[in-house]
Each structure stands twice: as C-alpha cells, then as structure tokens.
KOLDOFI-682885 format. One record per atom (N, C-alpha, C): residue number from 1; residue in one letter; atom name; x, y, z. Coordinates in Angstrom, 1 decimal, always signed. Example, Ala and Ser with C-alpha at 12.3 -4.5 7.8 and 13.67 -1.06 7.14 Angstrom:
BEGIN
[1,a,N,[+13.2,-5.7,+7.8]]
[1,a,CA,[+12.3,-4.5,+7.8]]
[1,a,C,[+13.2,-3.3,+7.8]]
[2,s,N,[+12.8,-2.2,+7.1]]
[2,s,CA,[+13.7,-1.1,+7.1]]
[2,s,C,[+12.9,+0.0,+7.9]]
This chain:
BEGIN
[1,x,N,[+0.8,-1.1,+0.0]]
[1,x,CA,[+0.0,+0.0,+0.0]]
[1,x,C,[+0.9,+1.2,+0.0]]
[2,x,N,[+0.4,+2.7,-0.6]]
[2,x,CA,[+1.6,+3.3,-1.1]]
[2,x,C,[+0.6,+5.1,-0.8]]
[3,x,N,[+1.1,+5.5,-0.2]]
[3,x,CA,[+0.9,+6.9,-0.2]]
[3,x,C,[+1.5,+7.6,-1.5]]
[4,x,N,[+0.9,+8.5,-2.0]]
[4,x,CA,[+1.9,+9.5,-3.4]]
[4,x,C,[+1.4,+11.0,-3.1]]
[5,x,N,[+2.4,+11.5,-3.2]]
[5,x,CA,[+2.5,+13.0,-3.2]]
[5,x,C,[+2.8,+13.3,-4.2]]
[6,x,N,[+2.1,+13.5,-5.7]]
[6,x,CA,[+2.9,+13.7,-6.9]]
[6,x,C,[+3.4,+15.5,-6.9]]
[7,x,N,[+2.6,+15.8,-6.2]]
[7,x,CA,[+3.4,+17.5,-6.0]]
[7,x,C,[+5.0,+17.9,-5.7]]
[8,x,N,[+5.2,+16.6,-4.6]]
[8,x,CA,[+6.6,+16.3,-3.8]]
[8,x,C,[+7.1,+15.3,-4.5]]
[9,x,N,[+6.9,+14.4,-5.3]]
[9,x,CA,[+7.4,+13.0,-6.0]]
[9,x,C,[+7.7,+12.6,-4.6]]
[10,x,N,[+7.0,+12.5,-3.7]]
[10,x,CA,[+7.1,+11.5,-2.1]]
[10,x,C,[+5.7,+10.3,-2.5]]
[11,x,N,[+6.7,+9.3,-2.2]]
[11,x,CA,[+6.0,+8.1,-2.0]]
[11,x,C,[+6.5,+7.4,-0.7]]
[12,x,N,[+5.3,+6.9,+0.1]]
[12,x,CA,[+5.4,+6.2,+1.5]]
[12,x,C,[+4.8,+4.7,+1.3]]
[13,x,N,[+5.5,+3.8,+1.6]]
[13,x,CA,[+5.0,+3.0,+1.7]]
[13,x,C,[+4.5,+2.0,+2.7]]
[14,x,N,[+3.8,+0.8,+2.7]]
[14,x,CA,[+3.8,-0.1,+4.0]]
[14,x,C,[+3.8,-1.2,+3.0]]
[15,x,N,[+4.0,-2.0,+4.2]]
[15,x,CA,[+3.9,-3.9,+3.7]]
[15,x,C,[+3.6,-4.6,+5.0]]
[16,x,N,[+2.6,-5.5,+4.7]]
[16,x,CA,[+2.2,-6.2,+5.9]]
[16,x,C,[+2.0,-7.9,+5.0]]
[17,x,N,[+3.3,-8.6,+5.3]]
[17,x,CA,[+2.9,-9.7,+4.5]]
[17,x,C,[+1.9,-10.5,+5.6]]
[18,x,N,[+0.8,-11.3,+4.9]]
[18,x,CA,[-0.2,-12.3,+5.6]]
[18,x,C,[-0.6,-13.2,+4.8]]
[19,x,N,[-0.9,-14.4,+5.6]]
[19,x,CA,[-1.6,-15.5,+4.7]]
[19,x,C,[-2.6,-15.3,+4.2]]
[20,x,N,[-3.5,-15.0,+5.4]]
[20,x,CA,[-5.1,-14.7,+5.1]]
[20,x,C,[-5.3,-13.8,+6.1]]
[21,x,N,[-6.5,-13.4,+6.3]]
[21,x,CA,[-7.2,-12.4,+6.7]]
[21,x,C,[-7.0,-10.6,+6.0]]
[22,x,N,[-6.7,-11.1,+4.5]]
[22,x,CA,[-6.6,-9.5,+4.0]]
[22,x,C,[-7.4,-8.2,+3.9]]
[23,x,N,[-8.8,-9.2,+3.7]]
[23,x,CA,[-10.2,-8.7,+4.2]]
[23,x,C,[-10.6,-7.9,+5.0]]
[24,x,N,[-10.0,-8.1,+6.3]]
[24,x,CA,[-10.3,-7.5,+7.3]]
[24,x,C,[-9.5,-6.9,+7.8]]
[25,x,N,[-7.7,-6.9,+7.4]]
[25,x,CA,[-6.9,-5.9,+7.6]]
[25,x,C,[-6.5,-5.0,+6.8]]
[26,x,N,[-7.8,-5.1,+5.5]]
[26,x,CA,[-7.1,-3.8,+4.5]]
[26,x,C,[-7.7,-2.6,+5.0]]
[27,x,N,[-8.8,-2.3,+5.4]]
[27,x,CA,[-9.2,-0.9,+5.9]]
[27,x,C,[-8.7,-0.5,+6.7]]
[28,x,N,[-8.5,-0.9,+8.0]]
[28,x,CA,[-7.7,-0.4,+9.4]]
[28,x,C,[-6.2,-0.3,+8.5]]
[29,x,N,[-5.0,-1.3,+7.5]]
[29,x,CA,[-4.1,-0.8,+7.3]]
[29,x,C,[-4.4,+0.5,+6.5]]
[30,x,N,[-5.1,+0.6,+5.7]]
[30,x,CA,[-5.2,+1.7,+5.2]]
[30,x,C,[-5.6,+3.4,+6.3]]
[31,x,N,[-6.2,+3.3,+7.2]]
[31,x,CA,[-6.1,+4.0,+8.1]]
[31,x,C,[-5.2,+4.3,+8.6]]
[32,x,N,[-4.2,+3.5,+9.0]]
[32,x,CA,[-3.0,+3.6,+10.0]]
[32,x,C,[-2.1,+4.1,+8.9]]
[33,x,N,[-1.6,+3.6,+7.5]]
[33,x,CA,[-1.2,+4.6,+6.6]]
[33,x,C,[-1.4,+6.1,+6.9]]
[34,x,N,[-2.7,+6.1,+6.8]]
[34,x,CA,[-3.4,+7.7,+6.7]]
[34,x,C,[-2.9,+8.5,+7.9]]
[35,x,N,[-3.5,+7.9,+8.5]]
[35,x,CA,[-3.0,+8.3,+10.1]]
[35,x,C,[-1.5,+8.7,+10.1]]
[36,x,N,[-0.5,+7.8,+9.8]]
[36,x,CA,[+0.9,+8.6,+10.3]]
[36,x,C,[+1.2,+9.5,+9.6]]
[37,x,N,[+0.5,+9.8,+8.1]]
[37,x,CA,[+1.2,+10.9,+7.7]]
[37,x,C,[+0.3,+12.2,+7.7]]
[38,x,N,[-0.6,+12.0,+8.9]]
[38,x,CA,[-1.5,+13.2,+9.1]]
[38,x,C,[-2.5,+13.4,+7.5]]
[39,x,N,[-3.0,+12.5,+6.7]]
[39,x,CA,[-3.8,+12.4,+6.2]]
[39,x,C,[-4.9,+11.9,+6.1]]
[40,x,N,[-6.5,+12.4,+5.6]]
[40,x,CA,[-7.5,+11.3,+5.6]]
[40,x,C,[-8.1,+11.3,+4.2]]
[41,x,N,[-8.9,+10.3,+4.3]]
[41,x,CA,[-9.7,+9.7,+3.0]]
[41,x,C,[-9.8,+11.3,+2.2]]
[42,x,N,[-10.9,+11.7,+2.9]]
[42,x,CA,[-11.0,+12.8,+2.1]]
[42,x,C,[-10.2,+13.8,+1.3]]
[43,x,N,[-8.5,+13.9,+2.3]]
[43,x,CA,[-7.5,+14.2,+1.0]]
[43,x,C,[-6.8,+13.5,-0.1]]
[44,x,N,[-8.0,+12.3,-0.6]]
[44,x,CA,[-6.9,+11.7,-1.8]]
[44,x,C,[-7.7,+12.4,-3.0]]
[45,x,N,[-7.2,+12.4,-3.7]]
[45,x,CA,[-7.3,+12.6,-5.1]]
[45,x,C,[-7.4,+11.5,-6.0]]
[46,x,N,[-6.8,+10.3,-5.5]]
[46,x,CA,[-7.1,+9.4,-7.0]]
[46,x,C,[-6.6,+8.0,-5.7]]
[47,x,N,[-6.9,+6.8,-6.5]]
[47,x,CA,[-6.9,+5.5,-5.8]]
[47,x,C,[-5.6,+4.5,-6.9]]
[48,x,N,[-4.6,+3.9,-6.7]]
[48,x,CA,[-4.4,+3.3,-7.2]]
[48,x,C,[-4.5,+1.8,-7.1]]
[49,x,N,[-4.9,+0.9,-7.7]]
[49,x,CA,[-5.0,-0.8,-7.3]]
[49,x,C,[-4.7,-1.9,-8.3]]
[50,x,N,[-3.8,-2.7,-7.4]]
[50,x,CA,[-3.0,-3.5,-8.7]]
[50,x,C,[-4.6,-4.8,-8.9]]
[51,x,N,[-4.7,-5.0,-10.5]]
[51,x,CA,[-5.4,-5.8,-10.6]]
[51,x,C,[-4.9,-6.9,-11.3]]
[52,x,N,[-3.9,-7.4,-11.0]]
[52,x,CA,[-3.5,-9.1,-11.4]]
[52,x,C,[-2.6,-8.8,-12.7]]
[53,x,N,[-2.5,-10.0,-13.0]]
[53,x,CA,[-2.5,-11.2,-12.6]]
[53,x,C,[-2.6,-11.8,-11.0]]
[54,x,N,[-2.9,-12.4,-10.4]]
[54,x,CA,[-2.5,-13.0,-9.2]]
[54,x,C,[-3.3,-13.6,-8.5]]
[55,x,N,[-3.3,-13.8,-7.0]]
[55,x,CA,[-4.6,-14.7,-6.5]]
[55,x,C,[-5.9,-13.9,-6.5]]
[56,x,N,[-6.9,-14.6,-7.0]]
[56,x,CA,[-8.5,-14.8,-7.3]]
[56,x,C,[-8.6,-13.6,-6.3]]
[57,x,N,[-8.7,-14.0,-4.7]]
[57,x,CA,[-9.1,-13.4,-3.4]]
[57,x,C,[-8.7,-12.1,-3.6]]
[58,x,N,[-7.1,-12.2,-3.5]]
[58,x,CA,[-6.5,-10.9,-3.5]]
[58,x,C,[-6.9,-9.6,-3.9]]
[59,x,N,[-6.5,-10.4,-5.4]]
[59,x,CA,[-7.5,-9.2,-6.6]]
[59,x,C,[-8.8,-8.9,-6.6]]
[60,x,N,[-9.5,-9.4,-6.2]]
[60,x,CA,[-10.9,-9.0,-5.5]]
[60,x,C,[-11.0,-8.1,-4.4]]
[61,x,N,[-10.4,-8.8,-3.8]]
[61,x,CA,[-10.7,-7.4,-2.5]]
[61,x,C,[-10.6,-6.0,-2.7]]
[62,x,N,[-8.9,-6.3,-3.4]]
[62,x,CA,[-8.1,-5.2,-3.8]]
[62,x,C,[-9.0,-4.4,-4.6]]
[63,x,N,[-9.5,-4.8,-5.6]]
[63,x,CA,[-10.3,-4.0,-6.5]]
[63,x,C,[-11.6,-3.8,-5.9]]
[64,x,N,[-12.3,-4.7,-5.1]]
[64,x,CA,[-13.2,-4.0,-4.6]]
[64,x,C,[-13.4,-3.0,-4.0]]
[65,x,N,[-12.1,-2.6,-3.0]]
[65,x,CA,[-12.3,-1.8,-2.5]]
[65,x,C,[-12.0,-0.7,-2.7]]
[66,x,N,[-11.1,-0.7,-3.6]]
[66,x,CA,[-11.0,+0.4,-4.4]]
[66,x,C,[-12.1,+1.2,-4.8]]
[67,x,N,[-12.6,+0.5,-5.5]]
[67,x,CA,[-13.6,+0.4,-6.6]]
[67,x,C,[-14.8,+1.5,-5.6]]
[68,x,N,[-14.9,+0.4,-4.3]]
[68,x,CA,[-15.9,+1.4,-3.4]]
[68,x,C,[-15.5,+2.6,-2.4]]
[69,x,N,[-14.5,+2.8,-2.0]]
[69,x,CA,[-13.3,+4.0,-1.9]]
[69,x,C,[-13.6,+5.2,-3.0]]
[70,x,N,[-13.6,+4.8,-4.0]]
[70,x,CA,[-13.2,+5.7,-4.9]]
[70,x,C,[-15.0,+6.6,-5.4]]
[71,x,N,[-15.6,+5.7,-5.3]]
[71,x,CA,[-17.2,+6.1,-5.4]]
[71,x,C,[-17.6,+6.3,-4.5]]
[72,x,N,[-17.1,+6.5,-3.5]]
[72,x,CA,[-17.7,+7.2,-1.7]]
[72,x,C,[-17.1,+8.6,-1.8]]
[73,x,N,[-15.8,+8.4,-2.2]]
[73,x,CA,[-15.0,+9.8,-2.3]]
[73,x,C,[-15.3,+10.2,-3.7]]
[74,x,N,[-15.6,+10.0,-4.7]]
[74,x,CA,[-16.0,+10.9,-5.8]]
[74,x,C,[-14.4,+10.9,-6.6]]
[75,x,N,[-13.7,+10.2,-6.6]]
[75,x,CA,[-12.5,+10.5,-7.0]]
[75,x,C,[-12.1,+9.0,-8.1]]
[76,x,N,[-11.5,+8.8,-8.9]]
[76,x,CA,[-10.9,+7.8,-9.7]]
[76,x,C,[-9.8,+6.8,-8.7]]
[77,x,N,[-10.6,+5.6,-9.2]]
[77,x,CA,[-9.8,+4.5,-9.5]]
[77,x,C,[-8.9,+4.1,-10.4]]
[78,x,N,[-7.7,+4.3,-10.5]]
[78,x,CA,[-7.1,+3.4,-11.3]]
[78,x,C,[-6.7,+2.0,-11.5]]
[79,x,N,[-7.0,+1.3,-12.1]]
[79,x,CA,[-6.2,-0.1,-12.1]]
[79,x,C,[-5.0,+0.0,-13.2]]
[80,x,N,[-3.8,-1.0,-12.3]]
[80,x,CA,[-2.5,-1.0,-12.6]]
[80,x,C,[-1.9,-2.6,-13.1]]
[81,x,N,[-1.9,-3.3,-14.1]]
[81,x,CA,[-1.4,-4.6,-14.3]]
[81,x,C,[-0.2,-4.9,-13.4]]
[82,x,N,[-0.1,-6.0,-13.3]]
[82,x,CA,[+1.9,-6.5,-13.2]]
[82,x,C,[+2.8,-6.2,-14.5]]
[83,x,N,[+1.8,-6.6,-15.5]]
[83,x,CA,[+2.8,-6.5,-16.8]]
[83,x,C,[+3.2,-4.8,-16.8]]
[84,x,N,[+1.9,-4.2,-16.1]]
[84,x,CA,[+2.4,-2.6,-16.6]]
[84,x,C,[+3.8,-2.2,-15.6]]
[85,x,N,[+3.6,-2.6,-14.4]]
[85,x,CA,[+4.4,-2.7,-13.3]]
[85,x,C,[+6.0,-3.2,-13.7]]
[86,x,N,[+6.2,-4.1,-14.2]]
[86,x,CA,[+7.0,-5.0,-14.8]]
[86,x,C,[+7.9,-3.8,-15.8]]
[87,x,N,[+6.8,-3.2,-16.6]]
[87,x,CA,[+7.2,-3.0,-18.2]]
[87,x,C,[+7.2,-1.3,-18.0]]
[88,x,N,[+7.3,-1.2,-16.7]]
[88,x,CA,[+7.2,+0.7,-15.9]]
[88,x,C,[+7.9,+1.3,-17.2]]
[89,x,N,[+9.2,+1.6,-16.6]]
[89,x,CA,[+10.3,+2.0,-17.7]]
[89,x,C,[+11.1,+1.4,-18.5]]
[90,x,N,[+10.6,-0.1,-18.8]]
[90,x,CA,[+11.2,-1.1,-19.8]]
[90,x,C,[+9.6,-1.7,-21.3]]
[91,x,N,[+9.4,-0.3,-21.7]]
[91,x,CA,[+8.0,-0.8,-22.4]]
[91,x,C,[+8.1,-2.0,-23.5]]
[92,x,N,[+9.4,-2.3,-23.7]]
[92,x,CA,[+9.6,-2.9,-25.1]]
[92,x,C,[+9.7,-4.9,-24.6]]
[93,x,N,[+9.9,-4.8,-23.1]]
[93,x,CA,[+10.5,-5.7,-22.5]]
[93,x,C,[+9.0,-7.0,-22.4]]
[94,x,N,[+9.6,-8.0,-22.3]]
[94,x,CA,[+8.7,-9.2,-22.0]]
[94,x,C,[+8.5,-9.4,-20.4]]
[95,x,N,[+7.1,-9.3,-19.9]]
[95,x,CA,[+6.7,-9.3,-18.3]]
[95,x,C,[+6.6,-10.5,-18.0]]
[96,x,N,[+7.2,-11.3,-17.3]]
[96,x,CA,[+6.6,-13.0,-16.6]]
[96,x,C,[+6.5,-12.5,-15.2]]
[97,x,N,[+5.2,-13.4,-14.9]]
[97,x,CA,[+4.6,-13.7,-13.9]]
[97,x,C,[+4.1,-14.9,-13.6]]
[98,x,N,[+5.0,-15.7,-12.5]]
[98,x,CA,[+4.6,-16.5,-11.8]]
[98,x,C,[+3.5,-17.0,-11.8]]
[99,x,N,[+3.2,-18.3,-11.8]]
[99,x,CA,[+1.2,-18.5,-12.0]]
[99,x,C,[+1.4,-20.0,-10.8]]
[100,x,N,[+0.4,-20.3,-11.0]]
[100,x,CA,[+0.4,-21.9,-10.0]]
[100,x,C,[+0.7,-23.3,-11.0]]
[101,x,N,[+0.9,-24.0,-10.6]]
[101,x,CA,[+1.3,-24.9,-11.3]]
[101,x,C,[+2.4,-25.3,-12.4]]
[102,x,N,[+3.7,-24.3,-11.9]]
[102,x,CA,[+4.9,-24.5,-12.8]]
[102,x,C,[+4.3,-23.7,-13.9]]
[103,x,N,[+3.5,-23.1,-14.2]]
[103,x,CA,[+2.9,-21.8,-15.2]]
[103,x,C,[+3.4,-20.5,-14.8]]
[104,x,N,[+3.2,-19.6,-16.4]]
[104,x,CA,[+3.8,-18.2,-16.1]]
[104,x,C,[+2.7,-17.3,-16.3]]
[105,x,N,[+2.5,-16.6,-16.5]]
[105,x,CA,[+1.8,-15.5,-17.2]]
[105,x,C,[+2.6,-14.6,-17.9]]
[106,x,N,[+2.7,-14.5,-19.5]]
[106,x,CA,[+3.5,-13.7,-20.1]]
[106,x,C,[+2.9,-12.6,-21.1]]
[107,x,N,[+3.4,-11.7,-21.3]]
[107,x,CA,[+3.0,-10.8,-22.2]]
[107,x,C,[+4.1,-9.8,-22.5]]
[108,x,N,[+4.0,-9.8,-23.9]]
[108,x,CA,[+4.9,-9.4,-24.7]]
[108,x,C,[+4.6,-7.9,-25.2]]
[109,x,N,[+5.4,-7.0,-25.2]]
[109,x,CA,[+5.0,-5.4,-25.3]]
[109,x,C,[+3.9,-5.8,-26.7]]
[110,x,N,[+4.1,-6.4,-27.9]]
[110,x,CA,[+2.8,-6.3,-28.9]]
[110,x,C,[+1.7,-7.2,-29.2]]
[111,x,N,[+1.4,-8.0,-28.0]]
[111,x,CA,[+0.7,-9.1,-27.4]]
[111,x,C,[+0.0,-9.0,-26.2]]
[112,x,N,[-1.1,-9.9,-26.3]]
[112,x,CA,[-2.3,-10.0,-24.9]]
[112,x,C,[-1.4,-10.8,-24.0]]
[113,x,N,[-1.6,-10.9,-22.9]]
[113,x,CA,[-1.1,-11.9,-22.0]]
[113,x,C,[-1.5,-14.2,-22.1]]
[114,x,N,[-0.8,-14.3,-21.8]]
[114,x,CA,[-1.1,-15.4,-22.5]]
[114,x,C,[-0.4,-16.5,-20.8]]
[115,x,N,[-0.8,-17.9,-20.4]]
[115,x,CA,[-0.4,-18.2,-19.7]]
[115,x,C,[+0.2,-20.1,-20.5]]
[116,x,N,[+1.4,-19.8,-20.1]]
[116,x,CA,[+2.6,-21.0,-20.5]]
[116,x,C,[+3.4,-21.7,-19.7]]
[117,x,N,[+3.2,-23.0,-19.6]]
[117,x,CA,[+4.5,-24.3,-19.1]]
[117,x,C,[+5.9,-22.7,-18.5]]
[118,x,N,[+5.9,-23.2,-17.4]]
[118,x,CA,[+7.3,-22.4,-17.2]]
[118,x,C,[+8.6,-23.3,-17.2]]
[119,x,N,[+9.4,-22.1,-17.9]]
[119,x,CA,[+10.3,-23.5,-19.0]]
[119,x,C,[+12.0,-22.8,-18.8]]
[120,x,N,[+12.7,-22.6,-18.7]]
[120,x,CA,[+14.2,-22.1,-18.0]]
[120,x,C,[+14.3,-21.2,-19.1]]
[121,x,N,[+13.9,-21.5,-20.9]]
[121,x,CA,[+14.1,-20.6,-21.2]]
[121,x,C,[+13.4,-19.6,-21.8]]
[122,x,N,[+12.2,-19.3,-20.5]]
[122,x,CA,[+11.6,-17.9,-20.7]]
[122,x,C,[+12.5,-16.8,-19.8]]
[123,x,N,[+12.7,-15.9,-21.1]]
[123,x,CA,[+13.5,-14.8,-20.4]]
[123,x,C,[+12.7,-13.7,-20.8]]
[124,x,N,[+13.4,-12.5,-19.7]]
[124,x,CA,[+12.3,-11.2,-19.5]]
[124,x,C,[+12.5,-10.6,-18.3]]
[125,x,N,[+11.6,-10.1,-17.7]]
[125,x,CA,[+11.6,-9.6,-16.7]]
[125,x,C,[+10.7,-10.0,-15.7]]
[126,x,N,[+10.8,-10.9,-14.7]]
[126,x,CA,[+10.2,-11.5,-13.7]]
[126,x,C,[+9.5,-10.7,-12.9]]
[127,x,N,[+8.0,-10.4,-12.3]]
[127,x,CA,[+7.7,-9.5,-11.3]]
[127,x,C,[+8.3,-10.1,-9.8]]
[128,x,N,[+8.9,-11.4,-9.7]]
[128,x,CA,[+9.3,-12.1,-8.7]]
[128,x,C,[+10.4,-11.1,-8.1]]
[129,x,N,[+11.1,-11.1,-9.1]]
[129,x,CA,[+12.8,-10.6,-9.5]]
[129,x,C,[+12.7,-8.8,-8.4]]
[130,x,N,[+11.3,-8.4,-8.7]]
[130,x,CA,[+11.3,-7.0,-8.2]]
[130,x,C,[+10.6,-6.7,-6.4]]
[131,x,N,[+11.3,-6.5,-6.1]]
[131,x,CA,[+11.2,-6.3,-4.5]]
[131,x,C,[+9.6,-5.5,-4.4]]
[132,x,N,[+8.6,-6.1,-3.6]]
[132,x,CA,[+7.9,-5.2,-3.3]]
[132,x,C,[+7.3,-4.0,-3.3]]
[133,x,N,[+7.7,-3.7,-2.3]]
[133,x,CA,[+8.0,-2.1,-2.1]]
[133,x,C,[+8.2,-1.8,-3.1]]
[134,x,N,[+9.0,-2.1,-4.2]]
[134,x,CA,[+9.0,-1.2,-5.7]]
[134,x,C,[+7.9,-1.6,-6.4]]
[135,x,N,[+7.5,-2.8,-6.7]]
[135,x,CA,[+6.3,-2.7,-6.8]]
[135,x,C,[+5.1,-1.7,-6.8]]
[136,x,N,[+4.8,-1.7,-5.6]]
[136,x,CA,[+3.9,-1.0,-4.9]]
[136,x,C,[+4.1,+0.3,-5.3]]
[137,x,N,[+5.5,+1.4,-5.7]]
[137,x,CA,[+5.9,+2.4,-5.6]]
[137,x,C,[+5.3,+2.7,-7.0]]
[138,x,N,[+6.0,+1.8,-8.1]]
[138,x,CA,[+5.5,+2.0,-9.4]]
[138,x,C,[+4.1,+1.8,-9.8]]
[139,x,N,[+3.3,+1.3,-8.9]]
[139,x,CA,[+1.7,+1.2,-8.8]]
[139,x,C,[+1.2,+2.6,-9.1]]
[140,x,N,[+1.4,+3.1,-7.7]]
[140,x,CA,[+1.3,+4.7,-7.3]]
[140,x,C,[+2.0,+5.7,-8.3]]
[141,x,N,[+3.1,+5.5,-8.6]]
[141,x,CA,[+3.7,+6.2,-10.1]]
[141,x,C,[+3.0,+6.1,-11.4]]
[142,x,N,[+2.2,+4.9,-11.7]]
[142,x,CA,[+1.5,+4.7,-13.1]]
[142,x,C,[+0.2,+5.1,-12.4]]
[143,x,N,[-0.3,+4.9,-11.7]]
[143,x,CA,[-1.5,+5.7,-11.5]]
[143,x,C,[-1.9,+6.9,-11.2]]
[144,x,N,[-0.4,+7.6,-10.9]]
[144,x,CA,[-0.5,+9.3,-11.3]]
[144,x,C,[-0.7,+9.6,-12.5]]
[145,x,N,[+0.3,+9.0,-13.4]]
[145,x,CA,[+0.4,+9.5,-14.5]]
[145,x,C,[-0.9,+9.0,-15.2]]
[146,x,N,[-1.5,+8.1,-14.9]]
[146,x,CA,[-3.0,+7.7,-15.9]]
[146,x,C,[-4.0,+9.0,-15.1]]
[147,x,N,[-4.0,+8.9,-13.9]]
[147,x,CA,[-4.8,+10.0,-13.7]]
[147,x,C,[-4.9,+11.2,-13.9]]
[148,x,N,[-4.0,+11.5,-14.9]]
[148,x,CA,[-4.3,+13.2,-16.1]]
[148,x,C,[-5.5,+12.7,-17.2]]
[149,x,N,[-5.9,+11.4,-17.1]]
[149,x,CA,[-6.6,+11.1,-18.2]]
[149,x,C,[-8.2,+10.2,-17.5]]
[150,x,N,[-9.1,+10.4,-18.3]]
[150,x,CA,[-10.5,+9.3,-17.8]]
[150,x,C,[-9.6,+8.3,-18.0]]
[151,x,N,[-10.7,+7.3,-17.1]]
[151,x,CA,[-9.7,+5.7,-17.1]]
[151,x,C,[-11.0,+4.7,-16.5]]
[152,x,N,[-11.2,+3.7,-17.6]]
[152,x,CA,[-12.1,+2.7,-16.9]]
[152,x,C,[-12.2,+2.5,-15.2]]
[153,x,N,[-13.0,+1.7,-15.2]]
[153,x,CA,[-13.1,+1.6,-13.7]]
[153,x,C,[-12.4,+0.3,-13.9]]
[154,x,N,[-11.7,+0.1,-12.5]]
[154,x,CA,[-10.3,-1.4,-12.5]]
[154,x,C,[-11.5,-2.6,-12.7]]
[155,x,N,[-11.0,-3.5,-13.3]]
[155,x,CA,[-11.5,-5.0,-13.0]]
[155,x,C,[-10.2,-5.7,-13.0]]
[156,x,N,[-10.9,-7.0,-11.9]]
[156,x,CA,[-9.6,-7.8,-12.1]]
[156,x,C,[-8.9,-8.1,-13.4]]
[157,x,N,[-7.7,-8.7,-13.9]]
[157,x,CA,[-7.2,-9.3,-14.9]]
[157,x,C,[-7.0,-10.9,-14.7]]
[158,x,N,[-8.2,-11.3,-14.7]]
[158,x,CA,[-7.8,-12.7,-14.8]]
[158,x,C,[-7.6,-13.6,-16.5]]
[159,x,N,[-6.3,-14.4,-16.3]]
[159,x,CA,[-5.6,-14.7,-17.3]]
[159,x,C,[-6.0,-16.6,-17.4]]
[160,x,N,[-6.5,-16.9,-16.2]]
[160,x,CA,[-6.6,-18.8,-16.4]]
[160,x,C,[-8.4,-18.4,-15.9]]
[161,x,N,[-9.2,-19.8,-15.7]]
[161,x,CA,[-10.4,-19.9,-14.9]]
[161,x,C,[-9.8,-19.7,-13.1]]
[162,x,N,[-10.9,-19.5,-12.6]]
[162,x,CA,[-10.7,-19.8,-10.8]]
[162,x,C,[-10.3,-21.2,-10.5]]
[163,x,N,[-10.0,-21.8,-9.9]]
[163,x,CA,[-10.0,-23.1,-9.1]]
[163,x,C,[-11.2,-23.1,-8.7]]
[164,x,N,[-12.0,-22.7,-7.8]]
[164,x,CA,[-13.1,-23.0,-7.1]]
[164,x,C,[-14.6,-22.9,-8.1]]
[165,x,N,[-15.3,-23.8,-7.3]]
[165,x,CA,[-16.2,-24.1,-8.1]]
[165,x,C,[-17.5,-23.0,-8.2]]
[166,x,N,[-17.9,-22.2,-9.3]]
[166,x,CA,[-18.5,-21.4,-9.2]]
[166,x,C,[-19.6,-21.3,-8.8]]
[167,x,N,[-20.8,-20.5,-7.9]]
[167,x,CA,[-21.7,-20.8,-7.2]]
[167,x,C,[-23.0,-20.9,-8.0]]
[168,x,N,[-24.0,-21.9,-7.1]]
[168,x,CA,[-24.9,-21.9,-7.8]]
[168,x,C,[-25.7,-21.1,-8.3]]
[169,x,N,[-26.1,-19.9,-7.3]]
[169,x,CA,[-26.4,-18.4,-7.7]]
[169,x,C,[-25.8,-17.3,-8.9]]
[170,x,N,[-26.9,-17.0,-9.8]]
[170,x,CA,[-26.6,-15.9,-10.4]]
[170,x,C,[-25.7,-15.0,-10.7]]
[171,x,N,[-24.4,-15.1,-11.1]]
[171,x,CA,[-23.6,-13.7,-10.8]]
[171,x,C,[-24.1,-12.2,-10.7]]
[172,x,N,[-23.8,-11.7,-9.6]]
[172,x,CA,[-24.6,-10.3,-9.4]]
[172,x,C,[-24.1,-9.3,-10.4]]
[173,x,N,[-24.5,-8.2,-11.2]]
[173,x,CA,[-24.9,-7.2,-12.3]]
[173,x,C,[-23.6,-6.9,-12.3]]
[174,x,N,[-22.6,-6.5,-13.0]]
[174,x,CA,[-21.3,-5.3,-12.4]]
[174,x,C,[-21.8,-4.1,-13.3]]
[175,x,N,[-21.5,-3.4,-12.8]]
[175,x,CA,[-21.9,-1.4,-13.4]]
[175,x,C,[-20.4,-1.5,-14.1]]
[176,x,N,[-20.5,-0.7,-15.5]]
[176,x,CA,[-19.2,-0.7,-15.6]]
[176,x,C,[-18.4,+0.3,-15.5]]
C-alpha cells in the first residue's frame, strides 16, 4: 500500500505480509497509513490498485475496494497490471509472472497476455525478481500519470479460470 504525493514525488510505503485475513486488515491498514502521515480519505485525489495477474481473493478485494473508496469519495480509480508494473520504464521488455502450477503469465510489449509451461528458457523480466515495495511504488507512479486522463473503472485481470467451483447463484450485475 503506497501513499503519493505527486506535488513532492514522495512516496510512503507499507507492507504487511499475511496468509489470510486481508479482508479484514485492509481498511484499518489503510487508516493507519493515513494516520501517520496526518492524512484522511478525504485528502486523496485518486486510488491506485493492482489488478493481477495474481490470486482470485487478493485481486478482489483489492479491486473492490477500491472500486468502493473511490465512489464514496467521488474520486478515480485506477487499475494497474503486473505486466504494466514489470514494463514501468522497460516498455519494449517481456513481463513474466509466476502462475500456479509450474505456469507463467507472459506478455509481450505487442501481445495480450497469454499463460505458458514455465520453462528455464523464458526470459524477460520477472515480477518475482522486483522487491515489493517497488512494486507498490510504481503502482502509485503509473496511477498518477493515468490519472491526467478518464480511465475505466479497475476490474480484475484474470488470465486462467478460478480453481473454485463457481456458485450456484446468479452472478450479481457489475456497473461498468
């Protein structure tokens, strides 16, 4: 999670690795962010949220709550790929991303993302390879610079089916 000051080019970060319970510690972390640096909701200007590749859960929340953050406050969401994260200031470069099952997730600067056998010799640039915290930082960096412009609302980027079995109910409407 990443505080931006594009006025200051200050970026603050946090990291709270967990197995589970992200659910219920993303609001309070998001508070306690806000809190140390004498900020609240109401001073953001824009939302940044990485939407996948990655786990089902994750990217859900993440984007949900964005999604509902950003429509309480009147303010844009952006959503951010890996591949974009990956390909920040290397546009021309090949993005792999880890998948389950010995699988990658790859995408090539003039290509959709595509998911492939992970094989010794796919080369590129790993999101593994990039520490966190940078991660996160260039999240908040690509979502300044998209927010000079309208920008869809985030949805996840899912590249394979879920694992879990989908419910018997209806999928509910999404607004787009």
């Amino acid at each position: 999670m990443a505080l931006f000051w594009p006025d200051m080019g200050r970026i603050e970060t946090t990291i709270e690795p967990m197995e589970k319970g992200q659910a219920e510690r993303l609001m309070p972390l998001i508070q306690d962010l806000l809190a140390r640096h004498d900020v609240t909701l109401q001073d953001l200007t824009a939302l940044g949220v990485a939407i996948g590749p990655g786990n089902f859960t994750g990217i859900r929340i993440g984007v949900a709550a964005a999604r509902g953050m950003a429509l309480g406050l009147n303010i844009p969401a952006i959503g951010v790929s890996g591949f974009d994260v990956l390909r920040h200031d290397q546009p021309q470069a090949t993005a792999l991303i880890t998948a389950p099952r010995n699988m990658a997730y790859v995408q090539n600067s003039d290509a959709g993302p595509e998911l492939v056998a992970t094989d010794p010799a796919l080369t590129g640039l790993w999101l593994h390879d990039l520490p966190l915290a940078e991660q996160i930082t260039r999240i908040a960096q690509i979502a300044a610079m998209r927010g000079h412009h309208p920008q869809p609302r985030p949805a996840p980027l899912y590249i394979r089916p879920a694992d879990a079995a989908p419910p018997a109910d209806p999928p509910p409407v999404i607004l787009p």
